[in-house]
FITORBA-373222 format. One record per residue: residue number from 1; x, y, z of N, C-alpha, C in turn. Coordinates in pm, 1 decimal, padded with zeros to 6 digits. Layout:
<sites>
+-----+----------+----------+----------+----------+----------+----------+----------+----------+----------+
|   n |      n.x |      n.y |      n.z |     ca.x |     ca.y |     ca.z |      c.x |      c.y |      c.z |
+-----+----------+----------+----------+----------+----------+----------+----------+----------+----------+
| NUM |        X |        Y |        Z |        X |        Y |        Z |        X |        Y |        Z |
...
+-----+----------+----------+----------+----------+----------+----------+----------+----------+----------+
</sites>
This chain:
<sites>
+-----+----------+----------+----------+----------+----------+----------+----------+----------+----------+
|   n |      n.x |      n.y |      n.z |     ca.x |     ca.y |     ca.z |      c.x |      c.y |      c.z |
+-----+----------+----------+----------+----------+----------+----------+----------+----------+----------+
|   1 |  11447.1 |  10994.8 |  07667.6 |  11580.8 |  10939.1 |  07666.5 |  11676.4 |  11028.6 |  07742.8 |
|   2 |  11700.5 |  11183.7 |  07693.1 |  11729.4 |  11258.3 |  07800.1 |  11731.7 |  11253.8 |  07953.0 |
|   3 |  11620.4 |  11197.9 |  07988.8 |  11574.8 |  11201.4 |  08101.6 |  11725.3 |  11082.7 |  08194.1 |
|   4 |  11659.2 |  10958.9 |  08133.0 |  11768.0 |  10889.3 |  08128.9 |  11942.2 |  10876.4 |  08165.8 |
|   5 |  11993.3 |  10926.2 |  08070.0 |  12052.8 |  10970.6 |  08071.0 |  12088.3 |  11038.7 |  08171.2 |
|   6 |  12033.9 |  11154.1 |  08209.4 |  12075.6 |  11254.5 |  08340.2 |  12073.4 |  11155.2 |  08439.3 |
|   7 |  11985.6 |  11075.7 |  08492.1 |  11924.7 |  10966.3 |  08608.4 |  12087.6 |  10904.6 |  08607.9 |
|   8 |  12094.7 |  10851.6 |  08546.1 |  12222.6 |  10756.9 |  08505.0 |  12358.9 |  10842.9 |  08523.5 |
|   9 |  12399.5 |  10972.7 |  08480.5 |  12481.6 |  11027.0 |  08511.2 |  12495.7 |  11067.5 |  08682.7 |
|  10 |  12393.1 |  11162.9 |  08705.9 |  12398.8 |  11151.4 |  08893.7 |  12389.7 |  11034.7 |  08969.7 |
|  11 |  12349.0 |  10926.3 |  08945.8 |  12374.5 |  10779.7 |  08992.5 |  12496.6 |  10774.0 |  09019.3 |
|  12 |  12573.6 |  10745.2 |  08884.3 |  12702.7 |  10715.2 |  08875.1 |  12829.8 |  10836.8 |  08939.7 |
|  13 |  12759.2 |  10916.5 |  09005.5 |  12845.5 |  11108.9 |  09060.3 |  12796.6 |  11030.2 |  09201.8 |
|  14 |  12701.4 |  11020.3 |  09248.2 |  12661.6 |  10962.6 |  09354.3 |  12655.0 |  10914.6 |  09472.6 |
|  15 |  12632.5 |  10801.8 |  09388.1 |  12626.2 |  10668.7 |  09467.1 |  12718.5 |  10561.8 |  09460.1 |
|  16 |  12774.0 |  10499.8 |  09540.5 |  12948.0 |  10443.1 |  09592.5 |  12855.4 |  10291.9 |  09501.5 |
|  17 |  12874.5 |  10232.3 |  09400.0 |  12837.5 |  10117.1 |  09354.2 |  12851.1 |  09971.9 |  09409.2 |
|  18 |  12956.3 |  10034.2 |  09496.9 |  12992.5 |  09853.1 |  09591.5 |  12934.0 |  09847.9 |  09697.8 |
|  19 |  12855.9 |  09981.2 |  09761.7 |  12776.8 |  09940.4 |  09841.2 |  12620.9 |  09874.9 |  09818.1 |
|  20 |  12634.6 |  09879.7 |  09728.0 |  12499.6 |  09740.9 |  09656.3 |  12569.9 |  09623.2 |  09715.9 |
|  21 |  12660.4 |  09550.6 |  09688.0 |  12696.8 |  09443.1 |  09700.1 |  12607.4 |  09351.0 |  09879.7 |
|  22 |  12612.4 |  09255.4 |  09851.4 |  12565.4 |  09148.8 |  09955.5 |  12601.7 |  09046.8 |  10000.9 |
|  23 |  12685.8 |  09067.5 |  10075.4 |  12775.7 |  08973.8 |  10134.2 |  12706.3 |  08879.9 |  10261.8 |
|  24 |  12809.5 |  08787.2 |  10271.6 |  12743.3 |  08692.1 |  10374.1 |  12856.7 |  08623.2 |  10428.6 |
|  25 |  12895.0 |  08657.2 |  10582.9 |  12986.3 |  08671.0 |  10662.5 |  12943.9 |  08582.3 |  10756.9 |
|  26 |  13000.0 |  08412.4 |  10741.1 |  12927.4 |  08328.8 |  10884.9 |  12769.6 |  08368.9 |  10921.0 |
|  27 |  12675.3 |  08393.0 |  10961.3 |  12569.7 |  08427.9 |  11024.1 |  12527.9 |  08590.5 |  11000.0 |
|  28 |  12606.6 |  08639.1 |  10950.3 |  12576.2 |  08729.4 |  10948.7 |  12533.4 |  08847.3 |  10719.3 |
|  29 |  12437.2 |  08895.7 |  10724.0 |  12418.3 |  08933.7 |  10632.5 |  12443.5 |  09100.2 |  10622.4 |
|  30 |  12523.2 |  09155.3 |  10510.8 |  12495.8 |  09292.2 |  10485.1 |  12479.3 |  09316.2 |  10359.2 |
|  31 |  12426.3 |  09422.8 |  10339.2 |  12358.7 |  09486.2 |  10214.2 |  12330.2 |  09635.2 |  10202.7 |
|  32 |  12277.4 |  09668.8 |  10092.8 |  12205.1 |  09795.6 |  10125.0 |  12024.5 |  09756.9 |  10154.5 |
|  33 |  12022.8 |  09906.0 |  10231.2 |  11930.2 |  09908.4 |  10304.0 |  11811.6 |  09923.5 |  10267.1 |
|  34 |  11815.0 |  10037.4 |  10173.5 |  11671.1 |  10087.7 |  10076.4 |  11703.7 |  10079.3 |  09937.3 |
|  35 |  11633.3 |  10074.4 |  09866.6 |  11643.8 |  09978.4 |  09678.5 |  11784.8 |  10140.3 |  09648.8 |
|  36 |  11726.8 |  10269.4 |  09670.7 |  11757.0 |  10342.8 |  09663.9 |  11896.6 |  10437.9 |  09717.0 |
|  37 |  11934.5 |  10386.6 |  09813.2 |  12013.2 |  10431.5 |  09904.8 |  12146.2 |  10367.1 |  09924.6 |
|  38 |  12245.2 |  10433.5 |  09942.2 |  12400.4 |  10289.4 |  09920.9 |  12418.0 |  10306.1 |  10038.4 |
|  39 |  12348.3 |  10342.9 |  10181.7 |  12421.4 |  10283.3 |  10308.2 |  12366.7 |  10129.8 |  10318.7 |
|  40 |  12477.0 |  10060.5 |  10358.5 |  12452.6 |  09923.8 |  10421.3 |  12429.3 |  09885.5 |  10544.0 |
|  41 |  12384.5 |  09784.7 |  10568.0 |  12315.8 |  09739.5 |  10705.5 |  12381.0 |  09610.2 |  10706.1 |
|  42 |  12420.7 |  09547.6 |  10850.9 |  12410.8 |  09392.4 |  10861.8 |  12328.3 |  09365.6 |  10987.1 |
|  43 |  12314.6 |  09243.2 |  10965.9 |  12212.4 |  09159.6 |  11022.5 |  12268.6 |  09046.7 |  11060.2 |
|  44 |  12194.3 |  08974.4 |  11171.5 |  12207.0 |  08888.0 |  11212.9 |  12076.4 |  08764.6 |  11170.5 |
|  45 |  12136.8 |  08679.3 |  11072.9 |  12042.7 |  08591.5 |  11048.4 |  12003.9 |  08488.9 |  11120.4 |
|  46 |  12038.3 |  08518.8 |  11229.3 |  12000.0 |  08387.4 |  11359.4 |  11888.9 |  08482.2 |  11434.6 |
|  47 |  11868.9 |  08594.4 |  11416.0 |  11785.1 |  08679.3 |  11478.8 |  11665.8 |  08692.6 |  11324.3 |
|  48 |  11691.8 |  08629.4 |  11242.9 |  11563.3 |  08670.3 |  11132.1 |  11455.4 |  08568.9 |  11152.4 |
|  49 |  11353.7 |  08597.8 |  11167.8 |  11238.5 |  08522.2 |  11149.3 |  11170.6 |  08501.9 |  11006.9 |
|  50 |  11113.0 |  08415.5 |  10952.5 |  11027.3 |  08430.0 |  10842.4 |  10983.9 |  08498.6 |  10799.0 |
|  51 |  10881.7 |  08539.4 |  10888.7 |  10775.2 |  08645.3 |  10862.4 |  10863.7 |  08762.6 |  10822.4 |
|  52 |  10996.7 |  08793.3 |  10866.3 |  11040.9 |  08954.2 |  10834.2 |  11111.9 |  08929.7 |  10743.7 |
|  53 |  11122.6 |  08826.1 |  10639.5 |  11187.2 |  08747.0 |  10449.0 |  11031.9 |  08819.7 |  10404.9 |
|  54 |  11103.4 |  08861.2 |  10267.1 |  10992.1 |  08906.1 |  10205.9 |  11059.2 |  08906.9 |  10049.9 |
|  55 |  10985.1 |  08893.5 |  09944.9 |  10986.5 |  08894.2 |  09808.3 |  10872.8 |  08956.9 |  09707.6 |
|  56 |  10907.2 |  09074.0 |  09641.4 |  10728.7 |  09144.5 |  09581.7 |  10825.1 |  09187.2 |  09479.1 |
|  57 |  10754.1 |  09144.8 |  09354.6 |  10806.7 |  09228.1 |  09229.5 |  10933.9 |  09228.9 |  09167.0 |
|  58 |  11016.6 |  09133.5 |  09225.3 |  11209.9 |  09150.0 |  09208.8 |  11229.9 |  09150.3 |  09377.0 |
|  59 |  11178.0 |  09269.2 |  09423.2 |  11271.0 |  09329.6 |  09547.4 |  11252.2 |  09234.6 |  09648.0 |
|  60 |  11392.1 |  09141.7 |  09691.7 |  11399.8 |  09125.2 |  09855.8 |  11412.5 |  09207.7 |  09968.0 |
|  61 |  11385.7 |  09162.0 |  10070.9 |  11389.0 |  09254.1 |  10143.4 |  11409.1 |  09141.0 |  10298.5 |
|  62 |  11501.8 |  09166.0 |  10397.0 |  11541.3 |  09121.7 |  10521.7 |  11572.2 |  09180.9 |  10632.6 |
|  63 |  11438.9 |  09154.1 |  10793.0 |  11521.3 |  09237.1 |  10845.4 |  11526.5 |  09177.1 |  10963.1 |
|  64 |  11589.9 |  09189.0 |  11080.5 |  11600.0 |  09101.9 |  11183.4 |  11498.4 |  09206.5 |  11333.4 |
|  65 |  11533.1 |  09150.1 |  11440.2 |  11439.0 |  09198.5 |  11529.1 |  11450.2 |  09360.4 |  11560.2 |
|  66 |  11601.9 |  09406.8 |  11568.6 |  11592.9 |  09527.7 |  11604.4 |  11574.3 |  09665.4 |  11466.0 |
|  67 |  11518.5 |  09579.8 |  11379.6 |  11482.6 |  09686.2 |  11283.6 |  11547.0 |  09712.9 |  11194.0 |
|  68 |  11662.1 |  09651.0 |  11169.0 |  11788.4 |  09656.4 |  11046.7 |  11765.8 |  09571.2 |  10974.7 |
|  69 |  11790.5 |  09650.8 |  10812.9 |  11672.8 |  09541.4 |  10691.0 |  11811.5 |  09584.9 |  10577.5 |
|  70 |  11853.9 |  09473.0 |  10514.6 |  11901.2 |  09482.4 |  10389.6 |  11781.7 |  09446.3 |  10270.2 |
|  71 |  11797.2 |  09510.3 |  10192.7 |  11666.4 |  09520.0 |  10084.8 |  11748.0 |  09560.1 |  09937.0 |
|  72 |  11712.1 |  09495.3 |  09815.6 |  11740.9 |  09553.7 |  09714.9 |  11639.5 |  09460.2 |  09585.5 |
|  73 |  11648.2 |  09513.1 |  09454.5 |  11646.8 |  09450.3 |  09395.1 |  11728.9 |  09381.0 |  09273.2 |
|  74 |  11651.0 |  09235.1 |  09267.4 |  11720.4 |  09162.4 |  09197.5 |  11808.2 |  09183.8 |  09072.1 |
|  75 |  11782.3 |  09267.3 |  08991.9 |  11825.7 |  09298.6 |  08901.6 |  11942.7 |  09350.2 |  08890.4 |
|  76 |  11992.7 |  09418.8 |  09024.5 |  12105.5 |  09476.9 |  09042.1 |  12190.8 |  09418.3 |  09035.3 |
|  77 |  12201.9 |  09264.8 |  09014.8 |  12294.6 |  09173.1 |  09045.4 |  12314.1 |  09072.8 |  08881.2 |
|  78 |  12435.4 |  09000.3 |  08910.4 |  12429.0 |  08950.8 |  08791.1 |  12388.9 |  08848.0 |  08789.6 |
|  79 |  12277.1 |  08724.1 |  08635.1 |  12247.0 |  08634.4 |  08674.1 |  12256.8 |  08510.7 |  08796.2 |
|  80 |  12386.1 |  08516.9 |  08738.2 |  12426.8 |  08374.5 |  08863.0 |  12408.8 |  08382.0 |  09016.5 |
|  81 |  12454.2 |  08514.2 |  09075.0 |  12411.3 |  08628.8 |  09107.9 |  12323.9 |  08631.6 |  09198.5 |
|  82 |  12163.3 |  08641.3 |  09086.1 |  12083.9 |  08673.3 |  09149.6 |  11995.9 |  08472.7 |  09194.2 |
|  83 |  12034.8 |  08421.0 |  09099.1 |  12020.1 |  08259.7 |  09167.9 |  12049.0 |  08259.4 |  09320.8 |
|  84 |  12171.2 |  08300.1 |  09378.5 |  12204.9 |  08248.5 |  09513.3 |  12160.0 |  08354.8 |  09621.3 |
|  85 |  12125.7 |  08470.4 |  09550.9 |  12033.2 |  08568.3 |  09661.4 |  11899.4 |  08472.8 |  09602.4 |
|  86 |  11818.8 |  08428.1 |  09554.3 |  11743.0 |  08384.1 |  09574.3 |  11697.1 |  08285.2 |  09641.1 |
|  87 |  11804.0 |  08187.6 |  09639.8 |  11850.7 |  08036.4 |  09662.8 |  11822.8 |  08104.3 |  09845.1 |
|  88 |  11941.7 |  08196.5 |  09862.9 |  11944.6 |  08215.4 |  10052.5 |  11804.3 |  08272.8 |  10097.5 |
|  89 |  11712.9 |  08338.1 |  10018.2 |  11612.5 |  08451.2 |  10078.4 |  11496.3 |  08339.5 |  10061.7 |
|  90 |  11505.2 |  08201.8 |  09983.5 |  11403.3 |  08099.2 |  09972.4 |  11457.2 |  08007.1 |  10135.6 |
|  91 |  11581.4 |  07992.6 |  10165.6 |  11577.0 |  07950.6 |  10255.8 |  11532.2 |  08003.9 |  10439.1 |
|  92 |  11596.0 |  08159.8 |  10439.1 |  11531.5 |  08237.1 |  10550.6 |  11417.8 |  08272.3 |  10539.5 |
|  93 |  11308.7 |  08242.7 |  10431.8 |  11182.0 |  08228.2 |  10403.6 |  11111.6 |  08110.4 |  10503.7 |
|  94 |  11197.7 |  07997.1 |  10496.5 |  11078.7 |  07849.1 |  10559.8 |  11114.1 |  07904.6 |  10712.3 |
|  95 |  11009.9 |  07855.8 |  10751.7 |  10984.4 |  07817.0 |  10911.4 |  11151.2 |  07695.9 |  10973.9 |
|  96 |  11192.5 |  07767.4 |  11119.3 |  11281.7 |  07670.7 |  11128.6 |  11255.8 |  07533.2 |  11210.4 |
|  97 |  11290.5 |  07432.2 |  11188.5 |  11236.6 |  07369.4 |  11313.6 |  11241.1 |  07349.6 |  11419.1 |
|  98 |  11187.3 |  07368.7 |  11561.5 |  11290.9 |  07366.4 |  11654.9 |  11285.5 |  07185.5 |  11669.1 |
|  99 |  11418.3 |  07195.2 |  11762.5 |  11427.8 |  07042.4 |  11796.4 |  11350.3 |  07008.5 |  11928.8 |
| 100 |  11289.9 |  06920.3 |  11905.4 |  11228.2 |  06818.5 |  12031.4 |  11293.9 |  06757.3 |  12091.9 |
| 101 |  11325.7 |  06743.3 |  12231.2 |  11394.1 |  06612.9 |  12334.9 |  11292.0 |  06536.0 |  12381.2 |
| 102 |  11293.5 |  06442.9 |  12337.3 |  11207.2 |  06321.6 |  12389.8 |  11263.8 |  06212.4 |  12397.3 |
+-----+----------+----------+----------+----------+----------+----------+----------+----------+----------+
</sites>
């Protein structure tokens, strides 16, 4: 419990808490970067492909072509919360379609 405790006190000496947050700006996504870490990253979700949406265990994770990934987990967030990060990371998950001219 001790242990705890201490974890929780240097957290809170730390780490800036609003840089968890995950915003979503027109096309564009930011977050933090590593589950661990409060710098944030944004992204361009017109540059995300499928394949680089990912979901294991709680943790999302997004990153676009040049290597910039917002990642956290779910829990960090509050129910309702974590519905609409799920709701968006189920949608940059599917394949897009392109359009056909015929």
């Amino acid at each position: 419990m001790f242990i705890v405790v201490i974890r929780a006190a240097f957290w809170a000496c730390v780490v800036d808490i609003r840089n968890f947050d995950v915003n979503v700006h027109g096309l564009t996504l930011s977050g933090p970067t590593l589950i661990f870490s409060s710098q944030p990253a944004s992204i361009d979700m017109n540059d995300v492909d499928p394949e680089f949406v990912s979901e294991w265990l709680g943790v999302f994770s997004v990153h676009d072509s040049t290597g910039k990934e917002v990642m956290a987990h779910y829990r960090y967030y509050m129910p309702e919360d974590r519905v609409l990060l799920r709701e968006l990371i189920q949608r940059l998950r599917r394949p897009r379609h392109s359009e056909s001219v015929g």
